[in-house]
C-alpha positions as CSV (number, residue, x, y, z in Angstrom):
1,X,84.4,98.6,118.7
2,X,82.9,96.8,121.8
3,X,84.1,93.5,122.5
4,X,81.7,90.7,123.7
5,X,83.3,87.5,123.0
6,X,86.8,86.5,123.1
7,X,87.9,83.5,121.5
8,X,91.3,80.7,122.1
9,X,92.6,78.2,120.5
10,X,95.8,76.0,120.7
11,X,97.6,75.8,117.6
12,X,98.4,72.4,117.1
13,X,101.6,71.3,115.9
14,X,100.4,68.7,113.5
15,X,97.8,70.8,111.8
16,X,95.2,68.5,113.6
17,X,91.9,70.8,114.4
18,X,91.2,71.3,117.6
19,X,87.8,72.9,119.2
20,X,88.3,76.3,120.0
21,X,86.8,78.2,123.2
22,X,84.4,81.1,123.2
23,X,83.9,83.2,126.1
24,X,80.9,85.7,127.4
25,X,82.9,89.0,128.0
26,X,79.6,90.3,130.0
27,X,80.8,87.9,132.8
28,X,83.7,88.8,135.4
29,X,84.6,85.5,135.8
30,X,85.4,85.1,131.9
31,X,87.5,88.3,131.7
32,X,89.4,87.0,134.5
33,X,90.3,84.1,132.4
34,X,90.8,86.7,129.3
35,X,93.0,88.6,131.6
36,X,94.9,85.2,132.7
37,X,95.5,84.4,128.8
38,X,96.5,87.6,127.2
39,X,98.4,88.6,130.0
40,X,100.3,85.5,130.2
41,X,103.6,84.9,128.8
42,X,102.7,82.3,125.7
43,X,102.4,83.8,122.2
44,X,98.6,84.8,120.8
45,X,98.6,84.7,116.9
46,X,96.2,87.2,116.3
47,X,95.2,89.1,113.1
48,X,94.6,92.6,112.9
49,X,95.3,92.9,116.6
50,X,94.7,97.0,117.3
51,X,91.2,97.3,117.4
52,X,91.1,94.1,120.1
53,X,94.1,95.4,121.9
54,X,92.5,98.7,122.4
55,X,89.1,97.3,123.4
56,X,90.9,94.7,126.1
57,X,92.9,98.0,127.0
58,X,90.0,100.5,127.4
59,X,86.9,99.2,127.2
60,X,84.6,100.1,130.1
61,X,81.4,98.5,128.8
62,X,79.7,96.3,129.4
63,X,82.4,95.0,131.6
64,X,85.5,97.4,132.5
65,X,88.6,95.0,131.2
66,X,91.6,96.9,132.3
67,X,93.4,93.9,130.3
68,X,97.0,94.9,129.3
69,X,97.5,92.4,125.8
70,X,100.9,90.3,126.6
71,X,102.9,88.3,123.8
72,X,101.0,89.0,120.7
73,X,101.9,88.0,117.4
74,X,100.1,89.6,115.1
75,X,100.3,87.7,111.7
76,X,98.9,90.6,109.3
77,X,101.8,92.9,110.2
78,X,104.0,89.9,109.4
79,X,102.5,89.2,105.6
80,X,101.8,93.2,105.4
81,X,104.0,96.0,103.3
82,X,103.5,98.6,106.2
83,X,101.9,101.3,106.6
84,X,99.5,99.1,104.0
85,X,97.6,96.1,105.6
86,X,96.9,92.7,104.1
87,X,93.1,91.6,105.2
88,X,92.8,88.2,105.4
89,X,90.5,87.7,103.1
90,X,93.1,88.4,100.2
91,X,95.6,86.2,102.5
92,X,93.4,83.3,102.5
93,X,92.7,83.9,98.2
94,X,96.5,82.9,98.3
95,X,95.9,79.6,100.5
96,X,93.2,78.2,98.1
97,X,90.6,76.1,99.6
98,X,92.2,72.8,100.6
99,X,93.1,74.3,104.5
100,X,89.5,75.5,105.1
101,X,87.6,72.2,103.7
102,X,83.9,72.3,106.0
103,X,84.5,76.3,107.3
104,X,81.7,78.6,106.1
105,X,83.0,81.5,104.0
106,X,83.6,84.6,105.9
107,X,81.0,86.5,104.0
108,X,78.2,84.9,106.2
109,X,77.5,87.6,108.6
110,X,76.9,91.5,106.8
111,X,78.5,93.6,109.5
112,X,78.0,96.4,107.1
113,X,74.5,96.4,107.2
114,X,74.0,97.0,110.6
115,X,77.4,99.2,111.5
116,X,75.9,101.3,109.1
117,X,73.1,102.0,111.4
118,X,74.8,102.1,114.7
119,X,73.5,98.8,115.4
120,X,75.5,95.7,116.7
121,X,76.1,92.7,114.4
122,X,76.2,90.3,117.4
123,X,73.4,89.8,119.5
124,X,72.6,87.9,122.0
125,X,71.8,84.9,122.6
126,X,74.2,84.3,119.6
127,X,73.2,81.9,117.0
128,X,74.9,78.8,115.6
129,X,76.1,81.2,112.6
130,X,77.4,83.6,114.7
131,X,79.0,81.4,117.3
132,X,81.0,79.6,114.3
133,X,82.2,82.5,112.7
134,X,83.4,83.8,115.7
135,X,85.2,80.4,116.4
136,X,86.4,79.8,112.7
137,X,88.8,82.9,112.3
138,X,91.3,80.8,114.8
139,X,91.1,77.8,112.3
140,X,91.9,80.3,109.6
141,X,94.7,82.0,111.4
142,X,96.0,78.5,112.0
143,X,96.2,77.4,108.7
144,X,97.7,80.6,107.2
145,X,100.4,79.7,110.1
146,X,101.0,76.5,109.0
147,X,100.9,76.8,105.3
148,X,103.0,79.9,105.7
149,X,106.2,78.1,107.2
150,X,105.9,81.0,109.9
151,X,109.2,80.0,111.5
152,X,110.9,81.0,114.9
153,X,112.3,84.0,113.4
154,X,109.0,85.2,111.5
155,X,107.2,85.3,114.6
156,X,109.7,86.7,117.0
157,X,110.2,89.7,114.0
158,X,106.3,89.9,114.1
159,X,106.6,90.0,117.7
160,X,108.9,93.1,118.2
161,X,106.5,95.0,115.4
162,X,103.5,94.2,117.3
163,X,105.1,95.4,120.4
164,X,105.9,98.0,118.8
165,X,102.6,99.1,117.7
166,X,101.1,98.0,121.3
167,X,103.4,100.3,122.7
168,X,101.9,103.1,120.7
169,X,98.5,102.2,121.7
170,X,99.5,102.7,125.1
171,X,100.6,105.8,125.3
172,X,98.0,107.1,122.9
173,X,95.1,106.4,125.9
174,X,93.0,108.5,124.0
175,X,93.6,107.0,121.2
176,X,94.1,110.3,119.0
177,X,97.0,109.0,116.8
178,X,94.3,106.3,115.7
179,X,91.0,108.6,115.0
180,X,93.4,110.7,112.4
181,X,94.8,107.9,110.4
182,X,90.9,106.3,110.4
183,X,89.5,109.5,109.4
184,X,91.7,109.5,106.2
185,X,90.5,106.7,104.8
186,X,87.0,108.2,105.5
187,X,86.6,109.9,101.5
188,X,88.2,106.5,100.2
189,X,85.4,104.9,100.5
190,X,81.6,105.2,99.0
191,X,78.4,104.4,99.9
192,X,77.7,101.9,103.0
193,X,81.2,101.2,103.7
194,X,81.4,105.0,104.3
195,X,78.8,105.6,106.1
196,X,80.3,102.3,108.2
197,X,83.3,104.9,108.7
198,X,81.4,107.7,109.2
199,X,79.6,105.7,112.4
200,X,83.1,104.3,113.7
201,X,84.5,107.5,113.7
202,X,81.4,109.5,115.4
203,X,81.3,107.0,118.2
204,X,85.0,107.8,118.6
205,X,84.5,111.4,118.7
206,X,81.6,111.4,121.3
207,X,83.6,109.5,123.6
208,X,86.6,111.8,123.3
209,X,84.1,114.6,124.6
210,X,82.5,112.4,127.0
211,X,85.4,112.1,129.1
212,X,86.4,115.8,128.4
213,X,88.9,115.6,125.8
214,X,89.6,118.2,122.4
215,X,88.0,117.1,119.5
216,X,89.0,118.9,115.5
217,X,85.7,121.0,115.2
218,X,86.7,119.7,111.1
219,X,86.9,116.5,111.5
220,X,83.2,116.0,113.2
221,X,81.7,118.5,110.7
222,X,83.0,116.2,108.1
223,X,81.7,113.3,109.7
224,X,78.8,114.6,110.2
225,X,78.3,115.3,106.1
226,X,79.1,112.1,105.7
227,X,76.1,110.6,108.9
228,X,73.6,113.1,107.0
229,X,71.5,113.7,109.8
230,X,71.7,110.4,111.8
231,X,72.2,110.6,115.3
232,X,74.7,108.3,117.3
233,X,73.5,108.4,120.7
234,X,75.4,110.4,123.6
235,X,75.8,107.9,125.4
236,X,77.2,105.7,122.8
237,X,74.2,103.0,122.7
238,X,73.7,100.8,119.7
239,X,70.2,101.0,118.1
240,X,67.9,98.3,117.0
241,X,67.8,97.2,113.3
């Protein structure tokens, strides 16, 4: 994944909502204040933190980040039977609607769609739609933290899995370890959310021979199958829908 926007939020004790800011990762002088907040010593209640972790770790485009993630908490590990992970979506189903009264469902914006076709879901200038979606995850995290009781302990034995996993990430630079476990759930899925797969995983192994690295001669034939012809550029660019 590329990351573009980063998004904070203080989680107010009273379950009062708060605005949220939204940040322009293109700009150095808003990863400096990324790096100043996830490198910091607070807690971040994340959700599904690996992908963004390896992005703040790694990512060299269109801004190099070099941002080392400090203090997470992330809450899917916490409500999750590992190695299985609960998405939020079936989280939320157990919430009901009362904590999300005036949010948009998270169905507004197909990522599918345009994933599908190496393209980017958010573009910029971002719209009203995509700025609130991108804004209204933190008021869903924040209610599944209040309705949850997520107590002291909860978050400090969420906490030592997260680090955990971080830890992994880490020392996987390449990030190896993750490309297997993603290609397995590549012929678990059918039609556009494969081909979705398919795409995530290409990228992946381009940029492993980009900068030199071994790839399984098997695994990219079977991606390959599954892209049928489509080409994801060398040098990683998105195309246009």
């Amino acid at each position: 994944g590329l990351l573009t926007v980063a998004q904070f939020h203080i989680v107010s004790p009273r379950e009062e909502r708060t605005p949220g800011l939204l940040i322009d990762l293109r700009s150095e002088r808003c990863v400096a204040l990324a790096r100043a907040v996830m490198e910091s010593e607070g807690q971040k209640l994340q959700w599904g933190a690996d992908g963004d972790c390896i992005s703040l770790m790694y990512q060299t485009h269109p801004m190099s980040l070099g941002i080392v993630p400090n203090g997470v908490v992330d809450l899917q590990l916490g409500f999750s039977q590992l190695p299985r992970r609960l998405g939020m979506a079936r989280m939320l189903e157990r919430l009901g609607p009362v904590p999300f009264d005036g949010l948009p469902g998270k169905n507004q914006i197909d990522f599918d769609e345009p994933h599908s076709k190496n393209c980017a879901a958010l573009k910029f200038p971002l719209g009203l739609v995509e700025v609130a979606y991108s804004v209204d995850d933190l008021h869903r995290i924040e209610a599944i933290y209040h309705s949850q009781g997520c107590d002291a302990a909860f978050l400090n034995r969420t906490r030592e899995v997260t680090d955990k996993i971080q830890r992994g990430l880490e020392e996987d630079k390449w990030g190896k370890g993750l490309l297997h476990r993603e290609f397995g759930y590549l012929h678990q899925k059918e039609g556009r959310r494969q081909q979705c797969k398919a795409v995530q995983l290409m990228r992946h192994l381009k940029w492993l021979v980009i900068h030199k690295q071994k790839v399984d001669p098997m695994m990219m034939n079977a991606v390959q199958g599954v892209l049928q012809g489509m080409q994801i550029p060398e040098d990683l660019s998105f195309g246009e829908e």
